[in-house]
C-alpha positions as CSV (number, residue, x, y, z in Angstrom):
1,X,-25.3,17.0,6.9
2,X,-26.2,13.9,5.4
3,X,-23.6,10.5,6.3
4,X,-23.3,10.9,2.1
5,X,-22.7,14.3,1.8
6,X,-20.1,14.5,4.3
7,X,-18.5,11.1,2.7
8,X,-18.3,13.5,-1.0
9,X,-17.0,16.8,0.9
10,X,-14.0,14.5,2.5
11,X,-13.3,13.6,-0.9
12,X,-13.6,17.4,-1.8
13,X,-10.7,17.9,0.3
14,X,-8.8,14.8,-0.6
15,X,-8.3,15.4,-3.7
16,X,-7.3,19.2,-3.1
17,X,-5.1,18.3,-0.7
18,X,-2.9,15.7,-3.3
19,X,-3.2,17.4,-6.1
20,X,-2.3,21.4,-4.2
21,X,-0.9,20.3,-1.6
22,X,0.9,17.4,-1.6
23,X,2.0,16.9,-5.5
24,X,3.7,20.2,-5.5
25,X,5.9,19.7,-2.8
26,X,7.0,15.7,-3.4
27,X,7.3,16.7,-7.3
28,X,10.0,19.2,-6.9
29,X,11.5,19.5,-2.9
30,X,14.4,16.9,-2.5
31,X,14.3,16.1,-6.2
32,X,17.7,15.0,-7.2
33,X,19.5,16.0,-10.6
34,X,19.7,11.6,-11.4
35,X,15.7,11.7,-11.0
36,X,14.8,10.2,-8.0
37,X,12.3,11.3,-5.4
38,X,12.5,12.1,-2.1
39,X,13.2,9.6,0.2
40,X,12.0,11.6,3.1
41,X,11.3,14.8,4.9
42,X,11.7,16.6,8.0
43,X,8.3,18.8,9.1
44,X,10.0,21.8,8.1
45,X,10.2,20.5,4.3
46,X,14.4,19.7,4.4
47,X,14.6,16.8,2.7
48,X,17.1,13.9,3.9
49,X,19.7,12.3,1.0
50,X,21.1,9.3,3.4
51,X,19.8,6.7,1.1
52,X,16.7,6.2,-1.2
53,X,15.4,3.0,-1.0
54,X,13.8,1.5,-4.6
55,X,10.7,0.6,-3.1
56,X,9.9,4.1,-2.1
57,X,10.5,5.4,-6.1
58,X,8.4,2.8,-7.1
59,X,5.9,3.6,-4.6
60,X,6.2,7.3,-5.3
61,X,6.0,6.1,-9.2
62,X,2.4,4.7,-8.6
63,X,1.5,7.6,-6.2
64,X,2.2,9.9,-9.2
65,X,0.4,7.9,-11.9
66,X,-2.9,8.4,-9.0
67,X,-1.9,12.3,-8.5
68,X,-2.3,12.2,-12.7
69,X,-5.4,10.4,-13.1
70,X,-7.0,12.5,-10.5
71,X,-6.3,15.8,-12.4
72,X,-2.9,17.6,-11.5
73,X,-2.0,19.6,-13.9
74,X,2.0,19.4,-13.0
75,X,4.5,17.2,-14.8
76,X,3.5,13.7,-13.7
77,X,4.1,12.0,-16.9
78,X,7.5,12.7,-17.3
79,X,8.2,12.2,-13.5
80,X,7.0,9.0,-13.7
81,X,8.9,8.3,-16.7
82,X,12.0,9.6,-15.6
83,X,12.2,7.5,-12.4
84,X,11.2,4.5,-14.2
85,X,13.5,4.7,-16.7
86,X,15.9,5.4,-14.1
87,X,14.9,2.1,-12.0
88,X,15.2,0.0,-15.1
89,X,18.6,1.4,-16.4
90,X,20.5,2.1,-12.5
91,X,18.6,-0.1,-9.6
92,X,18.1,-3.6,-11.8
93,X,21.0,-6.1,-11.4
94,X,22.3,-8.4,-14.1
95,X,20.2,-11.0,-12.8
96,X,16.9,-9.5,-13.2
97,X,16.3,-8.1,-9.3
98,X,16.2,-4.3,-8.4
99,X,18.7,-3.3,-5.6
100,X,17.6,-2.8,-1.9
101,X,18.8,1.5,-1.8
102,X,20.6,3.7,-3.9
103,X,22.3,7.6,-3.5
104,X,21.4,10.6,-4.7
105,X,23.2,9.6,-7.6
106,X,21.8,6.4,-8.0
107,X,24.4,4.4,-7.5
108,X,23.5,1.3,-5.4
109,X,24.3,1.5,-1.8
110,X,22.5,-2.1,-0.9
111,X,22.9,-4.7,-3.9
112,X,20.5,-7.3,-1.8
113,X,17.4,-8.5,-4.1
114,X,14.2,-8.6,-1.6
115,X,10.7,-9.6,-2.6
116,X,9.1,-6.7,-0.6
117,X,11.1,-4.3,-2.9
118,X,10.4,-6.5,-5.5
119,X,6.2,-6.6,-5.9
120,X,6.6,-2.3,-5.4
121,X,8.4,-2.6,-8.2
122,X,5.8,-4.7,-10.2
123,X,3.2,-2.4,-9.2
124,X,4.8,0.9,-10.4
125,X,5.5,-0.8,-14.1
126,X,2.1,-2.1,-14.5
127,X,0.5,0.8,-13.5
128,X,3.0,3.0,-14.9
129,X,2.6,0.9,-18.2
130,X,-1.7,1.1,-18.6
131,X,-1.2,4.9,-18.0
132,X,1.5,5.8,-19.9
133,X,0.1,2.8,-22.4
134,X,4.0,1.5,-22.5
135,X,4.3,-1.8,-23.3
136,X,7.9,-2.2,-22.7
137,X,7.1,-1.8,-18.8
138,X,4.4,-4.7,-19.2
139,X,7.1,-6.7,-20.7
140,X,9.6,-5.6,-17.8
141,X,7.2,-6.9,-15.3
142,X,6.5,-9.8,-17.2
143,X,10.6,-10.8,-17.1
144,X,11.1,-9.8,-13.4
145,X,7.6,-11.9,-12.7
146,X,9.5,-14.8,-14.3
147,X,12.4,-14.0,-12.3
148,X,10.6,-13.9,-8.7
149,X,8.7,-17.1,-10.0
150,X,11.7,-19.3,-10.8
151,X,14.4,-18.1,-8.5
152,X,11.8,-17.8,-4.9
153,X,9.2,-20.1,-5.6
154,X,8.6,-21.6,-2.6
155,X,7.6,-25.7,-2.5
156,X,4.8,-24.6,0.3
157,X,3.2,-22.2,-1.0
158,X,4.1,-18.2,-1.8
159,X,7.6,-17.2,-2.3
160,X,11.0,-16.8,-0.4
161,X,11.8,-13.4,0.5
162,X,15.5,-13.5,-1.0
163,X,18.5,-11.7,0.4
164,X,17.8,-9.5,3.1
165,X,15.3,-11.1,5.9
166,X,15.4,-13.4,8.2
167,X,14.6,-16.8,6.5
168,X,13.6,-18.5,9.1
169,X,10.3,-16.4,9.5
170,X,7.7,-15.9,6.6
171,X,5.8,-13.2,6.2
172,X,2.7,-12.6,4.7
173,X,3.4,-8.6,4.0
174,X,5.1,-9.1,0.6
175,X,2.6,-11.8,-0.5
176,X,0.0,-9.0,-0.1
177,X,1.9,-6.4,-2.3
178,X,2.5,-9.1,-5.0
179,X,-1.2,-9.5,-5.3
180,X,-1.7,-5.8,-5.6
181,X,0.7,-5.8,-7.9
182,X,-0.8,-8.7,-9.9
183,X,-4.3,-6.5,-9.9
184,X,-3.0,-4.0,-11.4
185,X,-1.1,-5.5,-14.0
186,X,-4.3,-7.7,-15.1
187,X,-6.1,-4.5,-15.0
188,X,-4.3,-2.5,-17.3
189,X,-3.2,-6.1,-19.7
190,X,-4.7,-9.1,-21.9
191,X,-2.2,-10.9,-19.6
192,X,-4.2,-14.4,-18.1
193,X,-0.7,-15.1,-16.5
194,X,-1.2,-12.2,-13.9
195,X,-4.8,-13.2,-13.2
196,X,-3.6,-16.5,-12.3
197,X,-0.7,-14.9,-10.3
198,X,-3.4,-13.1,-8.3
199,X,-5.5,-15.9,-7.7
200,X,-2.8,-18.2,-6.3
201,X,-1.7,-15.6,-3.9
202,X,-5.1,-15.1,-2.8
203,X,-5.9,-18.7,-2.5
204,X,-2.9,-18.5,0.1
205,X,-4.3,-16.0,2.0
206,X,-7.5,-17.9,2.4
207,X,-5.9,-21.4,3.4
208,X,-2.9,-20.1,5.5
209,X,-2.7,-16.7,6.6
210,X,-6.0,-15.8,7.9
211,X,-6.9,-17.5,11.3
212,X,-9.9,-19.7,10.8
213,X,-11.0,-18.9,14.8
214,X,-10.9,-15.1,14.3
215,X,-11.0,-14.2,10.8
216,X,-7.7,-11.9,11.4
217,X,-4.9,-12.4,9.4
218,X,-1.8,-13.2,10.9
219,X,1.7,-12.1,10.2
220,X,4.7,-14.2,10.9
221,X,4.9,-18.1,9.8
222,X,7.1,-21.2,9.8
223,X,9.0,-22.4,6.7
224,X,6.0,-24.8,6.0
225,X,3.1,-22.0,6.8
226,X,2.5,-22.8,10.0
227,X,1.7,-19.9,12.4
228,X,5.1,-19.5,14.3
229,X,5.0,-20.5,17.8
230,X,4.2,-18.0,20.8
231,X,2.5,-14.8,20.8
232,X,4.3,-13.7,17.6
233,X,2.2,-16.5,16.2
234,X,-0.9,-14.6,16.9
235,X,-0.2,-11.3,16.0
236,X,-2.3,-9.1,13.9
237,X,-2.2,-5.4,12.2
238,X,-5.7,-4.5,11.7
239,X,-4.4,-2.3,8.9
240,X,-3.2,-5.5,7.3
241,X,-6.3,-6.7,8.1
242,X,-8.2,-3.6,6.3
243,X,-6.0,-4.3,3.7
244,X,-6.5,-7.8,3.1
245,X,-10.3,-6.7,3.1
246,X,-9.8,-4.0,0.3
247,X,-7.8,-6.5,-2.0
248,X,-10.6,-9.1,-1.6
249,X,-13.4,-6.5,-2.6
250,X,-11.2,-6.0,-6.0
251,X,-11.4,-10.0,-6.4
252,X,-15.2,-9.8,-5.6
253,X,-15.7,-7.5,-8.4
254,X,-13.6,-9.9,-10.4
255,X,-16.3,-12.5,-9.8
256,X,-14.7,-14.5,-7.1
257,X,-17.7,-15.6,-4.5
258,X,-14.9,-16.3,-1.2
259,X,-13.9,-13.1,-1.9
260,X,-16.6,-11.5,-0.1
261,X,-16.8,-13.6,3.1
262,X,-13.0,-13.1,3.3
263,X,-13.3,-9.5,3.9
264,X,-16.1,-9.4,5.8
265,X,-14.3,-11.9,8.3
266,X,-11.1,-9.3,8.1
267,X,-13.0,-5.9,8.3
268,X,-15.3,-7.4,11.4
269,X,-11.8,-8.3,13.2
270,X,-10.0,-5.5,12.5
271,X,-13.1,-3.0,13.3
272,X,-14.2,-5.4,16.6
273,X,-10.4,-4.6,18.0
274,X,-8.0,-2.9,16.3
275,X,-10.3,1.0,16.6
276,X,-9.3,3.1,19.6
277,X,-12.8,5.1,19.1
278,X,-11.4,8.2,21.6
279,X,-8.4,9.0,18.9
280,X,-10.6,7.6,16.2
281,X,-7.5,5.7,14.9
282,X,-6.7,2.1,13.5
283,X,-3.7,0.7,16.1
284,X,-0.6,-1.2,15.1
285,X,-0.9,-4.7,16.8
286,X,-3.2,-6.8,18.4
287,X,-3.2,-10.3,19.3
288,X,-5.9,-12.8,18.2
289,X,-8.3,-12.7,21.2
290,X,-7.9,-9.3,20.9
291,X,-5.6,-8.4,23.5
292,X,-3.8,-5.1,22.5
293,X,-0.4,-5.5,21.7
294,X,1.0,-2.1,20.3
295,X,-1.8,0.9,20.6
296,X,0.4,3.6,19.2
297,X,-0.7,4.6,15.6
298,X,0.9,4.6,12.2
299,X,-0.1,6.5,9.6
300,X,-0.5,3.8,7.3
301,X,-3.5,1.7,8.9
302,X,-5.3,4.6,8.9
303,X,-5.5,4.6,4.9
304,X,-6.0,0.9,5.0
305,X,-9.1,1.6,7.5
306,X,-10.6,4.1,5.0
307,X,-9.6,1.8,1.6
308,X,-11.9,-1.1,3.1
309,X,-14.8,1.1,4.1
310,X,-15.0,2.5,0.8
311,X,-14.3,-0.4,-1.4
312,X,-17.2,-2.0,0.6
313,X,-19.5,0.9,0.2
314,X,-19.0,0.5,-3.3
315,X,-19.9,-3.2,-3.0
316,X,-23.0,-2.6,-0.8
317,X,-23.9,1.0,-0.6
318,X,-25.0,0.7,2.6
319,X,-24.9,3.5,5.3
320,X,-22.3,2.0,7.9
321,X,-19.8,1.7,5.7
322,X,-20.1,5.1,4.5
323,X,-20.2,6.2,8.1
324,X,-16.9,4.2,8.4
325,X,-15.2,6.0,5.9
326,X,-16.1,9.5,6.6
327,X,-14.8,8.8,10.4
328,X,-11.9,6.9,8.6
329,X,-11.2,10.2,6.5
330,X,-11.3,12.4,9.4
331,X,-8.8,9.8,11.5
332,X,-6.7,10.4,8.5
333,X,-6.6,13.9,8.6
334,X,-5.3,14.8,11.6
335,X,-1.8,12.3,11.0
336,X,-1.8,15.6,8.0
337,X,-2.3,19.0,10.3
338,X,1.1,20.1,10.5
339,X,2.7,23.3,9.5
340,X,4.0,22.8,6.1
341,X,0.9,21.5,4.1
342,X,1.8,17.7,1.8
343,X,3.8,16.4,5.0
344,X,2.1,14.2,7.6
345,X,2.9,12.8,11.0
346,X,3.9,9.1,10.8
347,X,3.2,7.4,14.4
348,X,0.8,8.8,17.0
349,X,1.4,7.8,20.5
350,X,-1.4,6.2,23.1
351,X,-1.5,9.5,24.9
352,X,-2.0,11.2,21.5
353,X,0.9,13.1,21.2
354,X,2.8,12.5,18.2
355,X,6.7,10.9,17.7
356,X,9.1,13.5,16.2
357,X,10.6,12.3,13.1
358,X,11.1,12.6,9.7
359,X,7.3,12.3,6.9
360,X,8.4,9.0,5.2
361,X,7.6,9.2,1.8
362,X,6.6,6.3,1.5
363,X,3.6,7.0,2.8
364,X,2.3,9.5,-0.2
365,X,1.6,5.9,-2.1
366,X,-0.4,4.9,1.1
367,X,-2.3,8.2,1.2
368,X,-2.3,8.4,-2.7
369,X,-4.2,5.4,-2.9
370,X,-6.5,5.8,-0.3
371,X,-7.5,9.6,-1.3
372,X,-7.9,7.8,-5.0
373,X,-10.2,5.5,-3.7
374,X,-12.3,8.3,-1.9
375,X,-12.2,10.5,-4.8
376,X,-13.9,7.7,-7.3
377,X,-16.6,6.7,-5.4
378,X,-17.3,10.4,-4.9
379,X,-17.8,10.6,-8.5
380,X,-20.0,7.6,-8.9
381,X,-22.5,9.0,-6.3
382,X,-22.0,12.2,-7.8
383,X,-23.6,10.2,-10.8
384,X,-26.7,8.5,-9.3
């Protein structure tokens, strides 16, 4: 079998698995009569009503909108629009912030406003919006865009990450989501605002969080955007890394010329030392000389590993990157061999046994997204 062929037959069964699989169960098991997804899952498919946090239902929103595009047949649309509706009308405050978690009633259980929250929530209405081709979301993420812009702008660069962390520490993470979030809303809008939105984030990226020395990006800063001091200072997550890399391949496409050094300088770190080639798995942490830090293994890098390989197959077409994403897909796959098909394992241990827990489902927009990804440039080599 060709490095090709086996890169279109993983996308065979990515897309099966989503749309059979996985679409099914998350669209109906844990459902609750106010409209709100599951929040999460134990591996025997109960589902768990503690709380429901808003970035998860906006995730789950956008994970939806993918499930659609790619072909399910089930009741996405009014999903999607029933969460969304209920996100705008139960989870957003007077002041123009969603909540942190709500019931299964959704009534707020955490009132705090948090930027992380936040950019999921910018993403599921502007991709929401160019699917559903509702302009009224546009305009809702236009407002809460104001919102973020004039309440947390901060005076070095980036935002404030409002009520809930630490304030002390800055984080790159939600930057990140915001300018996925910004993507997708210039994707599917005539909006320049959300072009610019994305540049600026990305322009952060470039001159703050990414380690000149290394290329990785780093995690935790001072007020100012200084790498904090210690080893936290010099942490990175090679899926952030991966990440990082499959945003920048979006701006590339978009004409930026940085773009593509920037993620060639991110995928060569995270590849060079954030693999463990015996599991086949991207780890959580490693340090900037590459000193492991945390080998155990979330789901979610794993998606991140296979987003960047694809996104730069697209880019270059070459054979290693295709190689990297069918050994990518079939890391992937095993976090999803478990007994009740559309649930996963979240964190896989350095022995490679697996943590017993709940299937987060926040992770469906991770695998969503990833298994999208797969799927389209499946189709475009279907086409050559």
């Amino acid at each position: 079998m060709t490095v090709n062929s086996s890169l279109i037959e993983a996308a065979d069964a990515a897309r099966t698995w989503l749309l059979e699989k996985a679409a099914p169960l998350w669209s109906a098991r844990g459902r609750t009569p106010s409209g709100l997804f599951a929040e999460r899952m134990t591996l025997a498919g109960e589902p768990d009503e503690t709380y429901f946090r808003t970035f998860v239902q906006a995730r789950h929103i956008y994970s939806f909108v993918q499930i659609g595009r790619l072909g399910w047949s089930g009741p996405w649309r009014d999903l999607v629009t029933e969460t969304m509706e209920l996100l705008l009308s139960r989870a957003k405050r007077r002041d123009g912030f969603f909540v942190h978690r709500m019931d299964a009633d959704a009534n707020p259980l955490d009132e705090r406003a948090d930027l992380y929250d936040q950019a999921f929530v910018l993403l599921a209405l502007g991709t929401a919006a160019g699917a559903l081709r509702q302009g009224a979301w546009l305009h809702e993420a236009e407002t809460l865009l104001d919102r973020i812009e004039s309440e947390w702008r901060h005076a070095s660069g980036g935002f404030r990450e409002g009520e809930i962390v630490d304030p002390r520490i800055r984080r790159q993470n939600p930057h990140m989501h915001l300018l996925e979030a910004f993507l997708a809303a210039e994707k599917v809008s005539d909006l320049y605002r959300f072009h610019d939105a994305a540049r600026s984030i990305a322009d952060l990226a470039e001159g703050k969080f990414i380690d000149a020395k290394s290329g990785a990006l780093l995690e935790y800063f001072t007020d100012d955007l200084e790498p904090v001091a210690g080893a936290e200072g010099r942490i990175a997550e090679p899926g952030h890394c991966f990440e990082w890399a499959w945003l920048f391949e979006q701006l590339a496409d978009r004409g930026w010329e940085a773009a593509c050094s920037n993620s060639e300088g991110l995928t060569g770190f995270g590849r060079r030392y954030g693999i463990d080639a015996k599991r086949n798995v991207a780890i959580n942490e490693v340090l900037t000389d590459g000193t492991v830090r945390d080998a155990k293994a979330r789901l979610w890098p794993q998606t991140e590993r296979l987003k960047a390989a694809v996104a730069r197959f697209r880019r270059l077409g070459s054979e290693i990157e295709a190689r990297e994403a069918a050994e990518a897909a079939r890391g992937l796959q095993q976090y999803l061999d478990v007994s009740i098909p559309g649930l996963w394992h979240d964190k896989l241990r350095e022995d490679g046994t697996w943590i017993e827990e709940l299937a987060p489902g926040s992770s469906l927009y991770h695998i969503s997204c990833a298994y999208a990804e797969l799927v389209d440039v499946s189709h475009s080599m279907h086409k050559e």
